[in-house]
N, C-alpha and C positions, 0 to 999 in steps of 0.2 A: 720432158720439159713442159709439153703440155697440161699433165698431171698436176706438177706441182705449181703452175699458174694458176690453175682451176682451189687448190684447199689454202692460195697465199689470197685469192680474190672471196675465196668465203670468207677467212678469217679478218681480214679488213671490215666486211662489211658488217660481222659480227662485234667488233671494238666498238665503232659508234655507241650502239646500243647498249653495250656494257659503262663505256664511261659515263654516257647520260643519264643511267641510274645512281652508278656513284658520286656522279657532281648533284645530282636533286639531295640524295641523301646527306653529302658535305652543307649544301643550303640547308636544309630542313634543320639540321644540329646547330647550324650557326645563328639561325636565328630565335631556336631554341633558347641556345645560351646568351644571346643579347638580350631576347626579353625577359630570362629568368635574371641577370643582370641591370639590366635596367629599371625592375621590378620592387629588387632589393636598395636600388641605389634612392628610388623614388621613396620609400618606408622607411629610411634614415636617415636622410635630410631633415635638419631642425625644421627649414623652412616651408615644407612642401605643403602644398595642401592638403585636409582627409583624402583617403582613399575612397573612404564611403563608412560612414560608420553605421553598425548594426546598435543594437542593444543598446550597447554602451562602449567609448572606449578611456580606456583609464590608462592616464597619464602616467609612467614607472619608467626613471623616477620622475616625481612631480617637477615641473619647470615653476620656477617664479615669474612672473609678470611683471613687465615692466610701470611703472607708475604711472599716470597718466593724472591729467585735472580739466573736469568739465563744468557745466553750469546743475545745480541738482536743482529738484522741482518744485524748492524754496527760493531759489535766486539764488543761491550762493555758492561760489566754488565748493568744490568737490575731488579731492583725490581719492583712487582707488586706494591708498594705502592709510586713510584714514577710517577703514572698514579692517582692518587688522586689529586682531583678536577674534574675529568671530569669522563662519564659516559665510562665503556670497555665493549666490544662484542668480548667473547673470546672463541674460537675454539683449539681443540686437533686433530692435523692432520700432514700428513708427504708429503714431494714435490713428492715421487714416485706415492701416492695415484692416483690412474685409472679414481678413477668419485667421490666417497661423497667427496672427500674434493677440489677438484677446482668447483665442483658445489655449495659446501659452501662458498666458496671466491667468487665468482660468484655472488652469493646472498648477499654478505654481498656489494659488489659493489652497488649491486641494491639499500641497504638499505641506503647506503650513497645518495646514489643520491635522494632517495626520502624523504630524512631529507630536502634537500637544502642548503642552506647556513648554516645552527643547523650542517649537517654532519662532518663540519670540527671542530665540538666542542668534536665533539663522537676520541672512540679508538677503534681500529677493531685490535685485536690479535689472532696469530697463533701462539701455541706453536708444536713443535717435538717431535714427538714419537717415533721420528727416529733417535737419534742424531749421532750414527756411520757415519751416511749418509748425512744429511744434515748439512752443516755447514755455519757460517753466511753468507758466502759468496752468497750458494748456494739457501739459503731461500730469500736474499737479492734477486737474479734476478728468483726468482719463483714468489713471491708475487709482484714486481714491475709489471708484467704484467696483473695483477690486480689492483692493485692501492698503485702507489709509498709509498702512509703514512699509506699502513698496517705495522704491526709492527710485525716482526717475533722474535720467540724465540727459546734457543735449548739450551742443557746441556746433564749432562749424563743419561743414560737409567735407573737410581735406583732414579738417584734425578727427575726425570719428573715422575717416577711411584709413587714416595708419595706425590709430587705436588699433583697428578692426585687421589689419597686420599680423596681428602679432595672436588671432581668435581665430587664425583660416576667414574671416568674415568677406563676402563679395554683396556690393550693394550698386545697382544702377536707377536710375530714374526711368519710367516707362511712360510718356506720354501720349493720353486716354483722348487726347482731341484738343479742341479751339479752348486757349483760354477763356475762362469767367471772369464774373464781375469780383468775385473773391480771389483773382488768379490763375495762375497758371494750371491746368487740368491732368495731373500725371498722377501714378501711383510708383510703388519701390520695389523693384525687385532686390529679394534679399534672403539670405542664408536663414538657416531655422535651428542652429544648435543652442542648447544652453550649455552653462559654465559652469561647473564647482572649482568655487577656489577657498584654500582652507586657510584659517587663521594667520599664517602666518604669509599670506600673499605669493601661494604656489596654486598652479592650475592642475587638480587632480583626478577630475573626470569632464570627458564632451558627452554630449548626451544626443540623439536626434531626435526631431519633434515626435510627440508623442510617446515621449518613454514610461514606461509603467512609472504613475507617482508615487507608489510603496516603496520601489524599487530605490527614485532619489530620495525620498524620506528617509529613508535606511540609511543612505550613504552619504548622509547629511548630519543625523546622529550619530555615526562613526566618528566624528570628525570635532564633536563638541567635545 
């Protein structure tokens, strides 16, 4: 009797330790498969936001974009689907912006130029994140000194935030101290991708700052 007290008290003590390896390993799979799960459900969602985009990511198949109508850097309405027919490179930025967004304009200069003759077929837009601030006027001689037939845009700060909806776009106000005598003291935190969207009012590639400008010149001629 004693005997087999002694190999039913081993074997007891020896279970623990066995089931607590195969419940780690049941965890470790399970949450394996939720986050390969969750992973996929996040990547096919119309709505989600990028995951992070490298190089480039290209829209397949192409989504159309909803219409929209702002103020452009003439005074005058503006819908996005009055740019239909031709291919638009379009940027979410504001004139106070420090460096991403006149090094975007910068680059988008570049890309024009390296289209050639095809550039003047292209649409380079800049919409505001900023509209308290920027008004057509003011976009009108920001962007002229980059290039007179960029095409600015601006409206108010709730109608550019569900624009921006529908771009992945995230924009907040960051305010830098005491207002001035010109106003309130803040800058914008804000998203940095550009658009390609093709003549016929589909979004066909995101771009992240600083993409080789050859690279959207290319994919820009593809598209004329």
């Amino acid at each position: 009797m004693s005997e087999q007290t002694g190999d039913t008290a081993t074997d007891t003590n020896k279970r623990p330790g066995w089931l607590a390896r195969a419940g780690l390993m049941i965890l470790v799979s399970s949450i394996i498969a939720v986050s390969a799960f969750a992973t996929w459900t996040f990547l096919t969602r119309n709505d989600a936001p990028l995951p992070g985009v490298g190089t480039k990511q290209v829209i397949d198949p192409p989504r159309e974009m909803p219409d929209f109508t702002l103020t452009s850097d003439s005074g005058q309405p503006l819908r996005l689907s009055d740019l239909r027919g031709t291919p638009v490179l379009l940027f979410f930025g504001f004139t106070h912006c420090p460096d991403v967004c006149p090094t975007t304009l910068g680059e988008f200069r570049q890309i024009k130029a390296k289209m050639g003759e095809k550039g003047e077929q292209a649409r380079f837009v800049f919409i505001s994140v900023d509209g308290s601030r920027d008004t057509p006027e003011s976009l009108a001689a920001y962007l002229h000194a980059f290039d007179p037939a960029f095409i600015g845009l601006t409206g108010d700060e709730e109608l550019v935030r569900t624009i921006g909806k529908d771009y992945y776009i995230y924009f907040e106000r960051v305010t830098l101290g005491t207002a001035t005598a010109a106003g309130e003291n803040y800058t914008v935190d804000h998203t940095t991708y550009s658009y390609l969207i093709d003549a016929d009012g589909r979004l066909r590639v995101i771009y992240p700052f600083q993409a080789p400008t050859q690279m959207i010149a290319d994919d820009i001629k593809s598209l004329l």
